[in-house]
KEDOGU-606105 format. One line per 3 residues: number of its first residue (from 1); for each residue y, x, z of C-alpha. Coordinates in pm, 1 decimal. Each point is the difference from the previous one (the first is absolute). Example, Ala and Ser with C-alpha at 12.3 -4.5 7.8 and 13.67 -1.06 7.14 Angstrom:
1) -450.0,1230.0,780.0  344.0,137.0,-66.0;
***
This chain:
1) 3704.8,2587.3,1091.4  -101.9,-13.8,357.5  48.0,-366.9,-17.8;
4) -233.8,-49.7,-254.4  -182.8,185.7,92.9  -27.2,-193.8,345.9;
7) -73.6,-313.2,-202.3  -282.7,140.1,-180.1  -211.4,83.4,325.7;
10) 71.9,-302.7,151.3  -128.1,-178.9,-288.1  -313.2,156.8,9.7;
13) -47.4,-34.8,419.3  43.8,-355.6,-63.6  -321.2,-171.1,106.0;
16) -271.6,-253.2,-191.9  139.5,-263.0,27.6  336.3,-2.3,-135.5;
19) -192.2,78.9,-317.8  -153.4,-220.0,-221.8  -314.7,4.2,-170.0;
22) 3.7,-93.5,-327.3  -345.1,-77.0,-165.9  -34.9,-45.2,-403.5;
25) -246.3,-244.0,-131.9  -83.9,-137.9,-338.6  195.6,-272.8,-102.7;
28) -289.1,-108.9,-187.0  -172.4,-145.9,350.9  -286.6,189.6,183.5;
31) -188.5,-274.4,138.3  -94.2,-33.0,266.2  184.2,340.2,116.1;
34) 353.6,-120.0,-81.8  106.5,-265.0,-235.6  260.8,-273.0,2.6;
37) 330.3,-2.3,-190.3  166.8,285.0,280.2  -344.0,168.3,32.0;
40) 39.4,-221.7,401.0  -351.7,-108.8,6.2  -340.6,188.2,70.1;
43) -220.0,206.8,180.4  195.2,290.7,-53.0  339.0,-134.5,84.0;
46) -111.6,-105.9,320.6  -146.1,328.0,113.9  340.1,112.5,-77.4;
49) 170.3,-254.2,198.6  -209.3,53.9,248.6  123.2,400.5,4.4;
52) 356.0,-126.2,-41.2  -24.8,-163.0,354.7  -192.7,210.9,156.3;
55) 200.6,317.9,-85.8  355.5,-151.1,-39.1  27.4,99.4,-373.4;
58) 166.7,-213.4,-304.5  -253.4,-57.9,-269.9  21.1,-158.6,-338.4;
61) -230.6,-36.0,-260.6  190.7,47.2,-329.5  -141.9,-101.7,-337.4;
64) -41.7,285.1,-202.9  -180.1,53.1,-395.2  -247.5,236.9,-23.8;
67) 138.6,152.5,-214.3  355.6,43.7,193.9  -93.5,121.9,362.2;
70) 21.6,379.1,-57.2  369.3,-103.0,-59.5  -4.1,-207.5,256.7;
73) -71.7,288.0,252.9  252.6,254.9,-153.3  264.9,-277.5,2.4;
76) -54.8,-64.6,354.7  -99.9,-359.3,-81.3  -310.8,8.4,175.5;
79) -172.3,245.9,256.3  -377.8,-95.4,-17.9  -299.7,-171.8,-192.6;
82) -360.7,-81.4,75.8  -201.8,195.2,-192.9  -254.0,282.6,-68.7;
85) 137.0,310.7,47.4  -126.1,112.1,-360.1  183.6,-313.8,-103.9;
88) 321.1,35.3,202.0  328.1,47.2,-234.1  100.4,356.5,111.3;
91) -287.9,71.9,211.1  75.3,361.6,72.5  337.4,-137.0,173.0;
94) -214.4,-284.1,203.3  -185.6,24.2,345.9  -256.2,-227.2,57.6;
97) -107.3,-217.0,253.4  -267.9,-174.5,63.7  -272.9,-76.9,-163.9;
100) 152.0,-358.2,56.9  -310.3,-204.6,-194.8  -240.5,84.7,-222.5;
103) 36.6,-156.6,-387.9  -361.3,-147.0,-151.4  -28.6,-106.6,-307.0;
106) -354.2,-183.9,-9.6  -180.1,-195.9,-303.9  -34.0,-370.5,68.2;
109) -281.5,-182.6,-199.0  -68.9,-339.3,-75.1  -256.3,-187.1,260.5;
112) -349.9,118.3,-118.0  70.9,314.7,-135.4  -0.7,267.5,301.9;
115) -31.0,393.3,-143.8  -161.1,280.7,148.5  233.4,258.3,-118.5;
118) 226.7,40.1,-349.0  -327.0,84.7,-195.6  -100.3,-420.4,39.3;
121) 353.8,-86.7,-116.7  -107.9,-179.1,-296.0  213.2,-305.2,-253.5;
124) 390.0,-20.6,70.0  236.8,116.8,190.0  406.6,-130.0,85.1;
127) 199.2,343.1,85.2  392.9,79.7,-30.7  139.9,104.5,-285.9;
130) 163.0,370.0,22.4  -215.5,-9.7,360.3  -237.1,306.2,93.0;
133) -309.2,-5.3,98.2  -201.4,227.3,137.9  -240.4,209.8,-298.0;
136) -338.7,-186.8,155.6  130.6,-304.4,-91.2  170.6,133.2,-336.9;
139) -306.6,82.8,-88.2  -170.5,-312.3,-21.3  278.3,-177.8,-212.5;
142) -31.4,7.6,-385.9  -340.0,49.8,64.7  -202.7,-240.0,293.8;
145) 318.6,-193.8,53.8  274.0,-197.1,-252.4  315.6,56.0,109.3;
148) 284.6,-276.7,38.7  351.4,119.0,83.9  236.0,-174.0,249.9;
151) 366.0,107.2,66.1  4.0,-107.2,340.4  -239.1,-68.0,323.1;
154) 8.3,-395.8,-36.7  -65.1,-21.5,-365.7  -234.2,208.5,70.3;
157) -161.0,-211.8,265.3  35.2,-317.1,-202.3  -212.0,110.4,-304.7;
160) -258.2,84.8,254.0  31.1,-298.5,179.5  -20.5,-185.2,-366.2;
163) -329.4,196.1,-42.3  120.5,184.0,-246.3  -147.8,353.6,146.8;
166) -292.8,65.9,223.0  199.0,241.2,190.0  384.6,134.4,123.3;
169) 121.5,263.2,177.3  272.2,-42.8,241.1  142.5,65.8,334.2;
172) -219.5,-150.2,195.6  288.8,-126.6,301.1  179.1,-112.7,-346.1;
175) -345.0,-240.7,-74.7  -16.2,-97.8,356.7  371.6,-64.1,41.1;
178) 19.3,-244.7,-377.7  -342.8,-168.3,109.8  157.2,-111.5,299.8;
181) 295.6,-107.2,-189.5  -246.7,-196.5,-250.7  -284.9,-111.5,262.2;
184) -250.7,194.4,-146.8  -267.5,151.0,189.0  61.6,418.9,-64.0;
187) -361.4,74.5,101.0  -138.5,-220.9,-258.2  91.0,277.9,-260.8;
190) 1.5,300.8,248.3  -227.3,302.3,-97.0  -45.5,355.2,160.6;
193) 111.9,221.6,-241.3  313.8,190.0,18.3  188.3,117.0,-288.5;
196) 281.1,183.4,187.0  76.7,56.0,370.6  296.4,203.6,69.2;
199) 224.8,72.9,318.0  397.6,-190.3,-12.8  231.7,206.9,193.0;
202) 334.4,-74.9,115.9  222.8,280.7,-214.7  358.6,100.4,174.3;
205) 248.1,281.5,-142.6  -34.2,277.3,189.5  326.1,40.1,96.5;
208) -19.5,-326.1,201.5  -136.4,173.0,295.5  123.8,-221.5,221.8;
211) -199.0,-308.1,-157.4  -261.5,219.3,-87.1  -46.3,60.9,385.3;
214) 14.6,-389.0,85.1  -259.1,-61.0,-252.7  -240.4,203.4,97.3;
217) 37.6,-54.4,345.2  -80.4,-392.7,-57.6  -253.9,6.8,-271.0;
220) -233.8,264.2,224.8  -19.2,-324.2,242.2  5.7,-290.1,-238.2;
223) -240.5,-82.8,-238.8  27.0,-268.1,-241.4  -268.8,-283.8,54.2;
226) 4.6,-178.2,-353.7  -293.5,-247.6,121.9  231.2,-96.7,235.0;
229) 309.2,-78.3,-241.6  -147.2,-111.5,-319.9  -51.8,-296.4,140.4;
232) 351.6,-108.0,99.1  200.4,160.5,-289.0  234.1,-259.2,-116.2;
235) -41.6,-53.9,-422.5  216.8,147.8,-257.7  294.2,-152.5,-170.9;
238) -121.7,20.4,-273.2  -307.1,-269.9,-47.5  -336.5,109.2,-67.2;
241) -117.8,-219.8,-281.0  -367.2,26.2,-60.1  -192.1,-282.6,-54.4;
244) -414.2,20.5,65.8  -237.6,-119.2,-238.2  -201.9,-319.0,110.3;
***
């Protein structure tokens, strides 16, 4: 008894960084956050890699469904996400940190067409199917605006490039980061009207103290300069095929 006893606190005196962090992510791709076929690429993962030298921890990013993470974390499979804390899976058993960036989702518009606010969003819009949006923009759909469904971020983004809607929503480092990728220029379709804004946190169980500690200790000196980064973020594996109309 004593033994195990013995075993048990010495497991938890054991410091950071003979622990890892393990950090669930879609497997769907979260451009330009993290994507690639092992989730190794992106803005994200290198913030992470970054803490992983600095602080001497193991970190992973593990590809995760949606729809499987909150058995990810109760299997042990994983220890974190990026997230919302409203949107973490078990959020009453996660401790923050951060804010690490702030999420945007902004409406683009073809050249020549610059709105005031929502109430000049007139003709057609390109949005993602089972997407939502915020109610201001909800509200103009069915009624100022035709809706066209997409199922992902780059069919989305070739209809409008197609001219097939006068406007799209989307992540607006996820526009910059594919209009690099297609030579487009992003400010040719950039307006200033944001449809969601929303703090991304860096979610740990809160029985990962240890980590928990590390973490907070290196994101309360780092920040993470996207302008920076976008820039030199190497493409997915996956092509981007959109072609522009001439």
């Amino acid at each position: 008894m004593r033994i195990g006893l013995l075993i048990i606190a010495v497991f938890w005196a054991l410091p950071a960084s003979s622990q890892t962090l393990q950090v669930m992510g879609s497997d769907e791709g979260f451009l330009p956050f993290y994507y690639g076929d092992n989730l190794d690429k992106g803005i994200l993962v290198e913030v992470i890699n970054d803490f992983s030298l600095e602080a001497g921890i193991a970190v992973a990013f593990r590809p995760m469904p949606r729809n499987r993470q909150v058995w990810a974390l109760e299997e042990g499979q994983a220890n974190a996400v990026f997230a919302n804390p409203l949107w973490m899976p078990l959020p009453d058993r996660m401790h923050a940190v951060g804010p690490v960036l702030t999420w945007r989702d902004r409406v683009f518009a073809q050249p020549g067409r610059q709105p005031g606010s929502f109430d000049d969003l007139q003709g057609s819009i390109c949005l993602r199917r089972w997407f939502v949006y915020s109610d201001q923009l909800e509200r103009r759909v069915g009624t100022n605006l035709s809706r066209h469904d997409a199922y992902n971020a780059q069919q989305m983004l070739d209809m409008f490039l197609h001219k097939r809607c006068d406007y799209i929503v989307m992540n607006e480092l996820e526009f910059r980061f594919m209009a690099q990728l297609l030579d487009i220029d992003p400010h040719r379709y950039r307006t200033e009207l944001i449809d969601a804004e929303w703090p991304v946190y860096l979610g740990i169980l809160k029985t990962e103290t240890a980590l928990i500690e590390a973490a907070e200790a290196f994101f309360s000196t780092n920040t993470v300069d996207v302008e920076t980064m976008l820039p030199n973020l190497p493409p997915p594996d996956r092509h981007i095929s959109i072609e522009q109309d001439k």
